[in-house]
ZADO-1210 file (C-alpha; in nm, 4 decimals, padded with zeros to 6 digits):
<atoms>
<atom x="-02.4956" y="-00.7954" z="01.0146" code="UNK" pos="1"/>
<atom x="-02.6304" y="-00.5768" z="00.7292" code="UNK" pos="2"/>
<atom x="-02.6024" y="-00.2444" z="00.7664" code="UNK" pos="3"/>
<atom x="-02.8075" y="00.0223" z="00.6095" code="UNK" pos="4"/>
<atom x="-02.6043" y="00.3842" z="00.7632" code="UNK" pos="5"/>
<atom x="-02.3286" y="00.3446" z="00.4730" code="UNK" pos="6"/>
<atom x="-02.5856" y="00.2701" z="00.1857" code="UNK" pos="7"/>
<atom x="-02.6674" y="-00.1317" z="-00.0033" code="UNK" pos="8"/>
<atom x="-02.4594" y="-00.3951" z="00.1046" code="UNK" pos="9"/>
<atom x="-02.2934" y="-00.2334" z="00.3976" code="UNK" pos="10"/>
<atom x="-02.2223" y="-00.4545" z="00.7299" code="UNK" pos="11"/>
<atom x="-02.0842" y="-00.3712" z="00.9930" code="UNK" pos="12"/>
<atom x="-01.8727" y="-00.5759" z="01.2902" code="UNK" pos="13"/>
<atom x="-01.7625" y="-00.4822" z="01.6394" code="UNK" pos="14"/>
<atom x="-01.8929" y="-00.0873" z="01.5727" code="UNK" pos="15"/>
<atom x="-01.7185" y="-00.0503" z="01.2478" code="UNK" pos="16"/>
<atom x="-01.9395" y="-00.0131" z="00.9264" code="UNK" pos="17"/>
<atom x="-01.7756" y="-00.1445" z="00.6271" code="UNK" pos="18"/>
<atom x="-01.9044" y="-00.0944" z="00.2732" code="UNK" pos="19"/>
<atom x="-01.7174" y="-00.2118" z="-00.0331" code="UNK" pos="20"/>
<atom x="-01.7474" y="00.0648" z="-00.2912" code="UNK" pos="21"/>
<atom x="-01.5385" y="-00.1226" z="-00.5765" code="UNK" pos="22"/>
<atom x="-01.5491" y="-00.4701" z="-00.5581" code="UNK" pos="23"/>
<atom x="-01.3055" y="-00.7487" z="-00.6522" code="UNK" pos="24"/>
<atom x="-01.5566" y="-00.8805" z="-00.9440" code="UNK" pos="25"/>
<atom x="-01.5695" y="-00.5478" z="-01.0790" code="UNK" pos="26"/>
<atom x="-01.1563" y="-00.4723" z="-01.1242" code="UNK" pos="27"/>
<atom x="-01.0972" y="-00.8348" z="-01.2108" code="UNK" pos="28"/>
<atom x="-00.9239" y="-00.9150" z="-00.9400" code="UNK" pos="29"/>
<atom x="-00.6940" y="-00.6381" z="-00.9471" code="UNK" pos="30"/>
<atom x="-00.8379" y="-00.4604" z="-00.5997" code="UNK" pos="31"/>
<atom x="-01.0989" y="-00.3674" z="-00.3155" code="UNK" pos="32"/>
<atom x="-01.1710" y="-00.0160" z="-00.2376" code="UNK" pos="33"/>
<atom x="-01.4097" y="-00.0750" z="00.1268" code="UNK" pos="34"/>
<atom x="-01.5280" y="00.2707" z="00.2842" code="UNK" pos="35"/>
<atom x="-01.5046" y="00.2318" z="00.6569" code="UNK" pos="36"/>
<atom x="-01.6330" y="00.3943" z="00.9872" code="UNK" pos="37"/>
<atom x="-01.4776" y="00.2909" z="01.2877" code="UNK" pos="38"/>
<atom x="-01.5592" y="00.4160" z="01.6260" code="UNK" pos="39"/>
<atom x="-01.2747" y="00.5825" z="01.8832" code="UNK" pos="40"/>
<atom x="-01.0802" y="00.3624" z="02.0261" code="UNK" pos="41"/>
<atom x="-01.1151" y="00.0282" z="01.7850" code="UNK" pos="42"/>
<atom x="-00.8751" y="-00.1074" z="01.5798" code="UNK" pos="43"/>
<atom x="-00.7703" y="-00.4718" z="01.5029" code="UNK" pos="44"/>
<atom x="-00.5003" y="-00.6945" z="01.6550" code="UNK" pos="45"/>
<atom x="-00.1251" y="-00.7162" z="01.5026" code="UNK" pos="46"/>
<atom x="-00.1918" y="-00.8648" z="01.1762" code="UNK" pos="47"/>
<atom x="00.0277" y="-00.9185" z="00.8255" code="UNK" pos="48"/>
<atom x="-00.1689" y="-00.9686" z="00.4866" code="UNK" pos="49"/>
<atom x="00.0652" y="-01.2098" z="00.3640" code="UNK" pos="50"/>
<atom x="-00.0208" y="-01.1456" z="-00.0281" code="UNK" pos="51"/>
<atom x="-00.1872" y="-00.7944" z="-00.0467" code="UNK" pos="52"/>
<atom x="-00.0803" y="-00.4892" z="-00.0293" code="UNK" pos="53"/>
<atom x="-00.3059" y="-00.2289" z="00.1504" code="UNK" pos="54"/>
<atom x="-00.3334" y="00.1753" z="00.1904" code="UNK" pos="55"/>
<atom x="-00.5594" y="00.4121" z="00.3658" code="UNK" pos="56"/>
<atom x="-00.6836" y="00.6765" z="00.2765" code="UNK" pos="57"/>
<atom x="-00.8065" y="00.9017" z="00.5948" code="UNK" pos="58"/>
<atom x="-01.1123" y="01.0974" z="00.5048" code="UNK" pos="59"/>
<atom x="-01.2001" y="01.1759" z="00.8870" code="UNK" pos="60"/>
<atom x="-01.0949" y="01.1393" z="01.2227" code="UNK" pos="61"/>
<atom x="-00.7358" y="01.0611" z="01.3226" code="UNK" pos="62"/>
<atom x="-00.5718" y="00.6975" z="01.3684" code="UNK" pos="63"/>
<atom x="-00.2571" y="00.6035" z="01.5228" code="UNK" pos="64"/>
<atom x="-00.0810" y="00.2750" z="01.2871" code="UNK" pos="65"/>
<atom x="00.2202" y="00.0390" z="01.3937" code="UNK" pos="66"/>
<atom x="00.3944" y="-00.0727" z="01.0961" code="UNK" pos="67"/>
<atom x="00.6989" y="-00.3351" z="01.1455" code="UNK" pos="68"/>
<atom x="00.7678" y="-00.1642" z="01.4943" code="UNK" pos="69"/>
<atom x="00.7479" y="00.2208" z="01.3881" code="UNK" pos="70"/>
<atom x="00.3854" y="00.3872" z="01.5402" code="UNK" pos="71"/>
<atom x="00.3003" y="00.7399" z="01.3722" code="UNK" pos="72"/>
<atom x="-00.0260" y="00.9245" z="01.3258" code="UNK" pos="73"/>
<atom x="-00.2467" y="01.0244" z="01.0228" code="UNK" pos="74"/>
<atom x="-00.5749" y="01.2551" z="00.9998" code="UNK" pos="75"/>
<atom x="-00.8131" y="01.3734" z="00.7342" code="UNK" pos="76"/>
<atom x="-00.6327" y="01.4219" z="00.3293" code="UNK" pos="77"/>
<atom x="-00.3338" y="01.1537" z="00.4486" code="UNK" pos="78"/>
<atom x="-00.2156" y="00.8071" z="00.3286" code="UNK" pos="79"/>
<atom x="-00.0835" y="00.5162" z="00.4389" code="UNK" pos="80"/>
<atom x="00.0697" y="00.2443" z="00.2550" code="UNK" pos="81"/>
<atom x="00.1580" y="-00.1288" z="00.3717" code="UNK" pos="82"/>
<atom x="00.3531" y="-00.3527" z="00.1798" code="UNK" pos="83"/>
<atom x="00.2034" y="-00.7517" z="00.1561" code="UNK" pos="84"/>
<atom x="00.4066" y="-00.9372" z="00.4259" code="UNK" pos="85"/>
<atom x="00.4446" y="-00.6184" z="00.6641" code="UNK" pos="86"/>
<atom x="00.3291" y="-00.6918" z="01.0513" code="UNK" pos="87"/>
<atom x="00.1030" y="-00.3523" z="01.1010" code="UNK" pos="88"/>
<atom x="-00.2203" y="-00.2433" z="01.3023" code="UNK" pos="89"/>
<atom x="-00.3888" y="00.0634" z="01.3764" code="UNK" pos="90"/>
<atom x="-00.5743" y="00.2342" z="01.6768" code="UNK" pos="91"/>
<atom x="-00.8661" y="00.5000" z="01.5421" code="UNK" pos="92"/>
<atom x="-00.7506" y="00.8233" z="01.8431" code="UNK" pos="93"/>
<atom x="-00.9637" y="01.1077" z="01.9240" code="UNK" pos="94"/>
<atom x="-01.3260" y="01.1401" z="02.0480" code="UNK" pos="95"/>
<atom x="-01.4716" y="01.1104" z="01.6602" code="UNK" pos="96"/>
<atom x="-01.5168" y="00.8172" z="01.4011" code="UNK" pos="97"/>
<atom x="-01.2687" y="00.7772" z="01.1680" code="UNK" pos="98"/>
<atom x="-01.3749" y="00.7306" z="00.8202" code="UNK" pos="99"/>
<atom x="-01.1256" y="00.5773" z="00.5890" code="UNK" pos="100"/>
<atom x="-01.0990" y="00.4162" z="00.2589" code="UNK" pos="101"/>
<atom x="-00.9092" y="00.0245" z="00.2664" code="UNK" pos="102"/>
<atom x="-00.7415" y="-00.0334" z="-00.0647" code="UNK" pos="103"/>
<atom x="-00.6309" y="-00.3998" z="-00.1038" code="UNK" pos="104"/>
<atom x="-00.4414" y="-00.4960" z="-00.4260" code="UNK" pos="105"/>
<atom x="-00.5138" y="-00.7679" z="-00.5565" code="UNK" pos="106"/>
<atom x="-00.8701" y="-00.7581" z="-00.3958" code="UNK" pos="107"/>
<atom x="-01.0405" y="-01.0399" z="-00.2326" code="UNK" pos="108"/>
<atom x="-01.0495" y="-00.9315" z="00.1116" code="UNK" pos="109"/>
<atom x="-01.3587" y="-00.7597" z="00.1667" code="UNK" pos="110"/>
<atom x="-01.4886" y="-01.1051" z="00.2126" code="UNK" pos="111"/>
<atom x="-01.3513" y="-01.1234" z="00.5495" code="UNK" pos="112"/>
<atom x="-01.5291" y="-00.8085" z="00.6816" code="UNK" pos="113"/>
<atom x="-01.8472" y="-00.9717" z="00.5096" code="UNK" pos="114"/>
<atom x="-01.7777" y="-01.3197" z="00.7340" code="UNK" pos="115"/>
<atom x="-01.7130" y="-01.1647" z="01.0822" code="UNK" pos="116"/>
<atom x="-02.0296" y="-00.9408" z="01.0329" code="UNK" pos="117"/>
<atom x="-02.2211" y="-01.2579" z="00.9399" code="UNK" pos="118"/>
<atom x="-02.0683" y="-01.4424" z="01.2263" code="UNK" pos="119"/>
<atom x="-02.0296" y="-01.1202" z="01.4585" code="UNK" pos="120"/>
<atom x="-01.7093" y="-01.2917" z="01.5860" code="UNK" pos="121"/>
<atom x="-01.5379" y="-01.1092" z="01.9326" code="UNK" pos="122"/>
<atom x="-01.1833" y="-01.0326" z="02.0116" code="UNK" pos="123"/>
<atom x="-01.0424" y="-01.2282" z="02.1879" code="UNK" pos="124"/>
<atom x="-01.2965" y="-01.4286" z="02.2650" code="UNK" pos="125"/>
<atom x="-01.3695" y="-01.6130" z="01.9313" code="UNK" pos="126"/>
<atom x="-01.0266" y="-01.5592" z="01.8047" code="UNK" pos="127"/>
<atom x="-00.9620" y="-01.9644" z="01.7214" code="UNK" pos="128"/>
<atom x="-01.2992" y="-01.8801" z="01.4427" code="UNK" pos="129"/>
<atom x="-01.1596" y="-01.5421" z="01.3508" code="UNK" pos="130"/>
<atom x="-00.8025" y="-01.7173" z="01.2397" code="UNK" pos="131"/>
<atom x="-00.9435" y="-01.9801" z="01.0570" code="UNK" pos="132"/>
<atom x="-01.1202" y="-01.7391" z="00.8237" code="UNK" pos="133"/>
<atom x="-00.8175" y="-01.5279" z="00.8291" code="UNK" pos="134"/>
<atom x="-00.6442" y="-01.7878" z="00.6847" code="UNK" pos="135"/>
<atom x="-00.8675" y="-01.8268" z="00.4178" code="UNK" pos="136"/>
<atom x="-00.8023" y="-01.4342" z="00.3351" code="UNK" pos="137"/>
<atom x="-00.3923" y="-01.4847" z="00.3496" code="UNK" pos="138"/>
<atom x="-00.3994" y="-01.3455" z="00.6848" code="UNK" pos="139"/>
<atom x="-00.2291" y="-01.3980" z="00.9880" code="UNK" pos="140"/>
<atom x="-00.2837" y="-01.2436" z="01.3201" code="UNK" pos="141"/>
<atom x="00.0469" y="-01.1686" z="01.4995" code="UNK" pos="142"/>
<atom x="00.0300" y="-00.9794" z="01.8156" code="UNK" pos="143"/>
<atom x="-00.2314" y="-00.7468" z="02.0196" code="UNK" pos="144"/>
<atom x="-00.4107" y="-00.4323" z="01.9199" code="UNK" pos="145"/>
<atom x="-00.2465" y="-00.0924" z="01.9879" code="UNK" pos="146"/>
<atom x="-00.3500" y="00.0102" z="02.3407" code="UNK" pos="147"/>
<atom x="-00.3744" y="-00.3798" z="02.4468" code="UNK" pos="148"/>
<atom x="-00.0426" y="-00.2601" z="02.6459" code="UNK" pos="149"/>
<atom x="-00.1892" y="00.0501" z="02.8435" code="UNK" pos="150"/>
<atom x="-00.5040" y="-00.1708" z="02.9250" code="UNK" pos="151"/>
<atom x="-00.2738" y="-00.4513" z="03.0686" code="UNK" pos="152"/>
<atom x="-00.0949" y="-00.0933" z="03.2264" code="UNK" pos="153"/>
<atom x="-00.3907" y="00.0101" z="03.3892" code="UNK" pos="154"/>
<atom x="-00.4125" y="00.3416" z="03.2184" code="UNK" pos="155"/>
</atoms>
């Protein structure tokens, strides 16, 4: 679904606005740059990018990440970096949007945020769909979102 808050060619998919501000096209291949605003309390499932390498830059808000087993924090002016092949996720914490910049190198991926706002896929419900365009992005989902355990919990 197209999405005009972020500016042209913005879309956004389950409350998270994605706009690609440097596109694969334009570095050759080389990388993405997508600016993102995801609400409190969203994140995606376990995943690995099996041949991209991804950072974040946090411009707002706070998120919580789980990379190969370790789970740490980062706010507003920090980084994170995730090696291609790396099982990771990330949880956005706090009662504000988080607003982040998703570096993929090579690129290619924005295409997959472009899909699931097209097809406005759920979790879990449509997750059979949602892995067979993952797969066509070099990604495989692994495991549930952070905070899938406190749910089960009843927390």
């Amino acid at each position: 679904m197209k999405d005009s808050t972020l500016g042209p060619g913005a879309v956004q998919w389950l409350g998270t606005h994605y706009r690609t501000t440097l596109t694969t096209d334009e570095t050759g291949g080389a990388m993405s740059v997508t600016d993102s605003v995801s609400p409190p309390g969203s994140g995606p499932p376990r995943h690995i990018h099996h041949d991209a390498d991804e950072a974040f830059v946090m411009l707002s808000g706070d998120a919580e990440f789980w990379l190969a087993g370790d789970r740490f924090f980062r706010g507003p002016g920090q980084t994170v970096f995730i090696p291609r092949g790396l099982e990771h996720t990330f949880r956005i914490v706090g009662e504000t949007p988080s607003r982040h910049l998703v570096i993929l190198t090579p690129g290619g991926f924005e295409g997959f945020f472009a899909e699931m706002s097209a097809g406005q896929f759920r979790i879990p419900q449509d997750m059979p769909a949602i892995d067979q365009c993952a797969a066509r992005y070099h990604m495989t989902f692994t495991g549930p979102p952070l905070g899938a355990e406190d749910a089960e919990a009843g927390q």
